[in-house]
N, C-alpha and C positions, 0 to 999 in steps of 0.2 A: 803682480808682486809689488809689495809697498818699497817704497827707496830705502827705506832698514834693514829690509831683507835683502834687497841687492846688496847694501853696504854691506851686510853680513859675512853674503855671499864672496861678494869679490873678496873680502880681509880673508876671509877660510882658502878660497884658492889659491891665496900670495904664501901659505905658509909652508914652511919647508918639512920635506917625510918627517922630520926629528921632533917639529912643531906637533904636528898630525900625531906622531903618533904618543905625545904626551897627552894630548886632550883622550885618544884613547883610554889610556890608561884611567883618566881622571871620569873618564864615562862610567866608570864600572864603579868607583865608589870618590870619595875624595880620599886626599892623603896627606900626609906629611913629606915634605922633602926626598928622604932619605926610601921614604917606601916608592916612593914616582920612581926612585934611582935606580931600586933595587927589580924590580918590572920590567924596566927597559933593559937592566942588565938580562934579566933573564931572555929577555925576546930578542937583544942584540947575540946574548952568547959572548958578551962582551962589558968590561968596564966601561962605565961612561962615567967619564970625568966631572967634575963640581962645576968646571969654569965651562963647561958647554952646559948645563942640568939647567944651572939657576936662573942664569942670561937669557935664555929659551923659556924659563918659566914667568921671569919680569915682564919680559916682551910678550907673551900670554897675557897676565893681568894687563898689561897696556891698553893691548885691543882689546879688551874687553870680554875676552873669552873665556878666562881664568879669575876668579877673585880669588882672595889669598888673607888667610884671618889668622890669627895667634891661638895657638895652640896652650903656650905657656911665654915666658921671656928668651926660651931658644928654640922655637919650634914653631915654624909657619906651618899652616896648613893649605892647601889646594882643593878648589872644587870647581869643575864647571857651571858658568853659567849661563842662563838661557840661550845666549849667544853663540857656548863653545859647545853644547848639545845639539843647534842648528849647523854648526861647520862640522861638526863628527857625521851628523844625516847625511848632509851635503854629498860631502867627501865619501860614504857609503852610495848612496843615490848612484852618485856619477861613474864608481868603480862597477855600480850591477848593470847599470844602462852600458857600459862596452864590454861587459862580461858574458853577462847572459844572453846569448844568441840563439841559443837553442831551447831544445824540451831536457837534452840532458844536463846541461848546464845550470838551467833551474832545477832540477830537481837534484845537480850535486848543492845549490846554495842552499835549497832546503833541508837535505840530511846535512850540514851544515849549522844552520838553526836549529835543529830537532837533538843534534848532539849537544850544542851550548846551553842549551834551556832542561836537558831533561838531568 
């Protein structure tokens, strides 16, 4: 493994579930603000506030994980990059490797995949 990829590695493991699970969100397409907001609301079942959203999204483009472009004069947009698509793997990787113990287990993670894709 190259020292970038560790570097990668370690800044992806340092990041907090709320961190994680915006690059999630940002996996699936980029966004705007407001749509990042509106995703986690749905997955938390919960508001989530501006002043936790944007602070977690700055500290994203920081490390590198996140770049962040103008949409218009009020409107950032978010997208992963190669970086933050490496910490989302990661972060998967490491959750099948203490998940998957079995034959059934893999084949729950596959009907899993087989639902998200079809």
């Amino acid at each position: 493994m190259s020292e970038a990829q560790t570097a990668v590695r370690s800044t992806a493991r340092d990041l907090t579930a709320f961190q994680k699970n915006i690059l999630t969100v940002l996996a699936e397409q980029a966004r705007y603000g407001l749509a990042v907001k509106r995703e986690l609301e749905d997955y938390y079942e919960d508001e989530v506030n501006h002043g936790r959203l944007y602070p977690n999204l700055d500290d994203l483009v920081t490390k590198g994980l996140v770049e962040k472009s103008e949409l218009d004069k009020r409107t950032n947009e978010y997208a992963l990059t190669d970086d933050g698509y490496a910490a989302v793997v990661d972060d998967i990787e490491w959750t099948l490797s203490k998940f998957v113990t079995d034959g059934e287990r893999a084949e729950r993670v596959r009907d899993i995949v087989d639902e998200s894709t079809a």
